[in-house]
N, C-alpha and C positions, 0 to 999 in steps of 0.2 A: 560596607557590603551587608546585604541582607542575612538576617541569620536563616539556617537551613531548616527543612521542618513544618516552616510557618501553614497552617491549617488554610488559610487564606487565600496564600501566594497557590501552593499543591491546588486547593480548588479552582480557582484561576487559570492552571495549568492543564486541568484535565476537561474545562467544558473548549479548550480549544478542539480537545478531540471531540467533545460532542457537538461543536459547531461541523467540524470539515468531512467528520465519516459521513455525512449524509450524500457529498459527493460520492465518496467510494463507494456508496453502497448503491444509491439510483442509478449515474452518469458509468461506472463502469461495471456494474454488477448485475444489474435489473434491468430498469426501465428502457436505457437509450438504446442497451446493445439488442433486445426484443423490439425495440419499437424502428431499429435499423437495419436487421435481419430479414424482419417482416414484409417494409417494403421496398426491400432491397432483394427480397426473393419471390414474393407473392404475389407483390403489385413491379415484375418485371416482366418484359417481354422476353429476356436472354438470360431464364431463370435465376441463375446468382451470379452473372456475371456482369460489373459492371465498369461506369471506366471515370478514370480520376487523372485529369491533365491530360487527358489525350490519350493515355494508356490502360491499356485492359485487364482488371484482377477480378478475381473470385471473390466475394464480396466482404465474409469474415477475414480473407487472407489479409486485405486492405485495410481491415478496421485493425488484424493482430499490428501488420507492417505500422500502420497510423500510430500507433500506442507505444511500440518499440524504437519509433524514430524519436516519441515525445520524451522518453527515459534518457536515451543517449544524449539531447538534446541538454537534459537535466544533469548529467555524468559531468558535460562540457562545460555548464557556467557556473555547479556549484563552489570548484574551484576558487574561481574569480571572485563570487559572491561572500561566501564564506572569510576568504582574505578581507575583503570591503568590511566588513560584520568587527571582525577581528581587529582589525585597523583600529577603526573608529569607535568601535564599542557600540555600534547599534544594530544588534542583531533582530531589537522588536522592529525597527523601521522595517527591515528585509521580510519579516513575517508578516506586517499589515501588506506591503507592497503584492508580495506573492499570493496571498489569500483573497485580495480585491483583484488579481489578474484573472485569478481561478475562478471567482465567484462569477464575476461579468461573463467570463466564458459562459460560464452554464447558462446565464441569461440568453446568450448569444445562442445557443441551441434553440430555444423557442422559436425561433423562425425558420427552422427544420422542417420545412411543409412538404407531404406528399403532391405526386401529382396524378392526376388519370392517367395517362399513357406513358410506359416510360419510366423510369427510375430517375429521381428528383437528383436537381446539382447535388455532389456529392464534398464541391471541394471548400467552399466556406465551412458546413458544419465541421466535416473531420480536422480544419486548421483551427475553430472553435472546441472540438474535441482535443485537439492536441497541448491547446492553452492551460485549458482546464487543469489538464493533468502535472500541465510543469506548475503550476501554481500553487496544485494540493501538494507536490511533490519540492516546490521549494519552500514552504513554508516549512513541511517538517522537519527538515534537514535543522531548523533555528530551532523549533520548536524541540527536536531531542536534545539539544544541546543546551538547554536548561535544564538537564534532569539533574547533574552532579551539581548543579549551581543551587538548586534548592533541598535538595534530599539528600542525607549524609549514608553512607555504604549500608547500614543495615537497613534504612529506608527504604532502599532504591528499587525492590523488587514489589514490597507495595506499592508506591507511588507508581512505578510503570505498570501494574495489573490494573491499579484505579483508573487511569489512565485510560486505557482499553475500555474498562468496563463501562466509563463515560460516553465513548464513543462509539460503543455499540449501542448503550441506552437510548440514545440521542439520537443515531439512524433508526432505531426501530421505531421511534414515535414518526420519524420524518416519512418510514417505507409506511405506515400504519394511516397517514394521511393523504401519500400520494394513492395506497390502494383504492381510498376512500372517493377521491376525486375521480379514477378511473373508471371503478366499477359503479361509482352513483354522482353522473356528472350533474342532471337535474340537480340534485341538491343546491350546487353551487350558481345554478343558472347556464350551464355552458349543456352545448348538444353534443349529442352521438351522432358522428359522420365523419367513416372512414377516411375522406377524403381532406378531412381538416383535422382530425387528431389533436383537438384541442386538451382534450382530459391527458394525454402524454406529454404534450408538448406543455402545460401547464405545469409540471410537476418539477421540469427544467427551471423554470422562473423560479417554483417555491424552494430550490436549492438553493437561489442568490441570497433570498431572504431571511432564510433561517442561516445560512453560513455567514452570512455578514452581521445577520443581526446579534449572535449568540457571543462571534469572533471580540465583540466591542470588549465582552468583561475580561478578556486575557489581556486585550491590549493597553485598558485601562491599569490591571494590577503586577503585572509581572515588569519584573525590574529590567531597564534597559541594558545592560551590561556594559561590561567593566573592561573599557581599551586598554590594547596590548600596549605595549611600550617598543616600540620600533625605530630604527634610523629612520631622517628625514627624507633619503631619497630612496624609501621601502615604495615598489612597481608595487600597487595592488591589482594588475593585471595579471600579472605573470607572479604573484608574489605567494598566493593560494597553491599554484601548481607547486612550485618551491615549500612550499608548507607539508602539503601530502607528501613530497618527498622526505621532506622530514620522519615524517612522521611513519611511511613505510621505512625508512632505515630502523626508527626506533622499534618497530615491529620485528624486524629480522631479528634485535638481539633482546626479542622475548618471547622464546619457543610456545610456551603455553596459548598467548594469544594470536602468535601465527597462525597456530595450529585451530586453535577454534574460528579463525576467522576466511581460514579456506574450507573447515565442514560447512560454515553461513552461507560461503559464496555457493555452494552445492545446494545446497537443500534450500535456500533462496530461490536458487533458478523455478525448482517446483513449486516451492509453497506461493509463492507470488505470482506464478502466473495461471499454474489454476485458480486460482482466485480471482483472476481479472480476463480468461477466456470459458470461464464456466456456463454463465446466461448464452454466450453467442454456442456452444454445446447443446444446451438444453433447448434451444429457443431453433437449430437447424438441426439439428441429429434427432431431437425427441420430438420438436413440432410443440412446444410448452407455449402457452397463452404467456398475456403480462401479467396478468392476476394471477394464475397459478406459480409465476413463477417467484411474484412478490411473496405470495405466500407461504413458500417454501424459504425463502432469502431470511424476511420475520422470523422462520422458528431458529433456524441459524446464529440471529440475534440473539433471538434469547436464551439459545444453549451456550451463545460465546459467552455471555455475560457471565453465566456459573462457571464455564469451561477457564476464561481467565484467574478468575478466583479461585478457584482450585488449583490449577497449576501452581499459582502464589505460594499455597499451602502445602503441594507436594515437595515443591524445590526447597522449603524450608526448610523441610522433613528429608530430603535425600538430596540434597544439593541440585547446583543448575544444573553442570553437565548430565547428571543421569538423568534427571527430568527433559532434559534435551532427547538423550538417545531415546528415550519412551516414545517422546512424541512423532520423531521425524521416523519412528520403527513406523508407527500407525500412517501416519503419512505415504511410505515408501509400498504398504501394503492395498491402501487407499487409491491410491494412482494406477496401480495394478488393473485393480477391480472397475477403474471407469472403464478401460478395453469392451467388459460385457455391460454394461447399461443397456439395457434395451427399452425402457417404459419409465413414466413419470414416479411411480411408487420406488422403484430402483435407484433413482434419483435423488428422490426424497431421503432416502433413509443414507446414503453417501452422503449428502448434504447435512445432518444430522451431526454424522460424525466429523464435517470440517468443521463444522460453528465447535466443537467441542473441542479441534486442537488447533485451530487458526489462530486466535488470538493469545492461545495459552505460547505457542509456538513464537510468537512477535513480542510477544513482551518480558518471556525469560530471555532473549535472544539479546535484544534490548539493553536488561539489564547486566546480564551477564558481560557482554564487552564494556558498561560502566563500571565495574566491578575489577576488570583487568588492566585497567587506564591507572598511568600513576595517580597518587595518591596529591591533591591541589597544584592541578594546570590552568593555567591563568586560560590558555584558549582553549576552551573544552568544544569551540567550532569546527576548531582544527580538524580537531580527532574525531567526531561527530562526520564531516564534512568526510574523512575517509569513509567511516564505518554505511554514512549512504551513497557515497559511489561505488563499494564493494555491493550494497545491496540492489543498486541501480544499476550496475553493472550487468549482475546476473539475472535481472528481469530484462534486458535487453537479448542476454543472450537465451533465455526462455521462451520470450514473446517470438524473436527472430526465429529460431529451430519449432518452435511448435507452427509457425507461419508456412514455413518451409516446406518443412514434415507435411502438412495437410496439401501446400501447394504443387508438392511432386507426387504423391500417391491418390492425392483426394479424398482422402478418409481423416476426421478430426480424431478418431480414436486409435490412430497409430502416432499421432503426434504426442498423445499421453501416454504412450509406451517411449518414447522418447526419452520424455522429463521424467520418467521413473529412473533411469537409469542414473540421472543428477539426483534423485533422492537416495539411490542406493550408496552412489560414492558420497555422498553426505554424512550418509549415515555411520561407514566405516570409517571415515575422517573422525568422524563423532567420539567413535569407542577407540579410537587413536588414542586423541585428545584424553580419555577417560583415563588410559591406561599410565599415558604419561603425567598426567597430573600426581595419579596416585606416587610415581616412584619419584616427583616432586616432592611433594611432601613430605617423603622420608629423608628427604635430604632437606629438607626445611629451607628451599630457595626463596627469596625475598620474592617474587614475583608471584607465588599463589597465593590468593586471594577468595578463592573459592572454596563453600565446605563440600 
């Protein structure tokens, strides 16, 4: 077994993030959801409504449903896949496999073409949209479950901030190139004409390219992993669900991590999916161009980039949990304040302050349930493979209730009074967990692990 640490292996591990946030940041963040909004509301005859299989939805409602079904989707095979991983010990095959499904997706968006009358087929791109997303979303499921495999406990909340900071660096040059294409397509040779959308639909392709191209050095350096040792006639069907079972029992009889891992499932539900229905916000409720909205996404970037690295430094300094309750306090108060957005400057400056607790929020979160995980488990998939179905979980039931919420009232900013509501019981789960840790520790229980 590799030793933990290695400078190499860690850099290795963190340009996988800066190969695949480029997806998270164009395909659900920026680009697609503006450039799907647009003529799915502007260039329609039946303003936002439009119809997919036969059936008739509002048009972000279908894009939130589309995204929600892809999670759920994700909840149900990671099981399966994970066992497979675990079984065999190749957990990197499942990550090239997942990450080349994701990337071609994106390719697959390129042929997403407007049309003069009419709102364009809608039902290839969105099952193209929906690939994407299990792709970026099974990949990581492998990709966090190497973090205890190379980083030893005091490591782990660097290496997962680097982490972040990688893959924010990494979408900022990729959003910093697609702006480039968009707002100066001469440069590259391609025209402006609304009706071919080629500078948007080109930025889809340069996601295949940089995500697959970048993807080779993880796959080249990171170690294949190390099979479980199992009976011959071990289902790896059914064997994974069996596993999560496990592994929720082992959870019941460890308070601490229970308990931190039902404040996740709460303030999950919010942080993650305003993150992934914020552009289709800004781009129907504000009327935000693609370039403005790029350019608002970029400074996001680059306050995550410091915003991760400081949390690093606070949590050092005051432990996870209360570096948790900080952030998901700012959070719970943030979600609040989308309700009044009325203007792009309004925007802006909300936007500021997620790049400043987004990633700081995903990567103590991250770390912190490595941290709560016994001490050398051979299947760290296992446990991994829980900790993102609890997280896939609650972006399912995020994306579904913010779909809803918009779908029975009509309004997108009562659906963010909704998810405030999962930030607030988050947040009191949070200072649960705080409370109990501490009368833990006086009793000096083998199970804290946290300063």
């Amino acid at each position: 077994m590799e030793a933990k640490n290695n400078k190499k292996t860690i850099w290795a591990w963190c340009m996988f993030d800066w190969a695949n946030q480029s997806y998270n940041m164009v395909i659900t963040s920026t680009i697609f959801p503006a450039y799907y909004v647009f003529y799915t509301t502007y260039h329609n005859a039946n303003h936002d409504i439009v119809t997919f299989f036969g059936h008739k939805f509002v048009n972000t409602v279908l894009l939130t449903y589309a995204l929600g079904l892809s999670y759920m989707l994700i909840v149900l095979l990671l099981p399966i896949l994970t066992s497979i991983a675990d079984y065999k010990g190749n957990k990197k095959l499942y990550l090239q496999f997942f990450t080349w499904l994701g990337a071609l997706s994106c390719a697959g968006l390129f042929w997403f073409k407007p049309v003069a009358h009419g709102t364009p087929a809608l039902e290839l791109p969105l099952i193209f949209y929906g690939l994407a997303c299990i792709g970026y979303c099974g990949g990581f499921v492998f990709y966090n479950s190497y973090l205890p495999q190379i980083a030893t406990d005091d490591q782990m909340d660097n290496v997962s901030a680097k982490g972040f900071m990688y893959g924010y660096a990494g979408s900022l040059i990729m959003q910093l190139l697609c702006l480039v294409v968009i707002q100066q397509p001469t440069w590259f040779g391609l025209k402006e004409d609304v009706l071919q959308a080629i500078p948007e639909r080109m930025s889809f392709l340069l996601i295949f390219f940089w995500w697959m191209g970048f993807s080779i050095i993880p796959f080249r350096l990171l170690p294949k992993g190390e099979p479980s040792v199992k009976k011959q006639n071990y289902n790896v069907l059914t064997g994974g669900f069996k596993e999560l079972g496990k592994v929720f029992k082992k959870v019941q009889k460890m308070p601490l991590l229970k308990r931190f891992l039902l404040s996740f499932f709460f303030y999950s539900v919010g942080v993650q999916t305003i993150m992934l229905v914020a552009a289709n916000f800004a781009s129907k409720e504000l009327h935000m161009s693609d370039d403005v909205l790029i350019e608002i996404i970029l400074s996001i970037q680059v306050v995550g980039v410091i915003g991760a690295w400081l949390t690093s430094k606070v949590s050092g300094k005051y432990g996870n949990v209360r570096t948790l309750i900080g952030l998901v306090s700012i959070w719970t108060v943030l979600c609040l304040l989308v309700f009044f957005i009325a203007n792009t400057p309004q925007f802006f400056a909300a936007a500021i302050v997620v790049g400043a607790v987004m990633g700081g929020v995903q990567s103590i979160s991250r770390s912190t349930y490595s941290k709560y995980l016994p001490p050398n488990i051979p299947d760290t998939a296992s446990f991994f493979s829980f900790y993102d179905v609890t997280e896939k979980l609650a972006i399912v039931v995020g994306l579904f209730t913010f779909g809803w919420v918009e779908a029975v009232t009509g309004e997108m900013r009562d659906s963010a009074l909704a998810l405030d509501c999962f930030f607030a019981t988050g947040l009191i789960l949070m200072i649960v967990l705080y409370v109990a840790e501490k009368k833990a520790k006086k009793q000096v229980e083998p199970e804290v692990v946290i300063a």
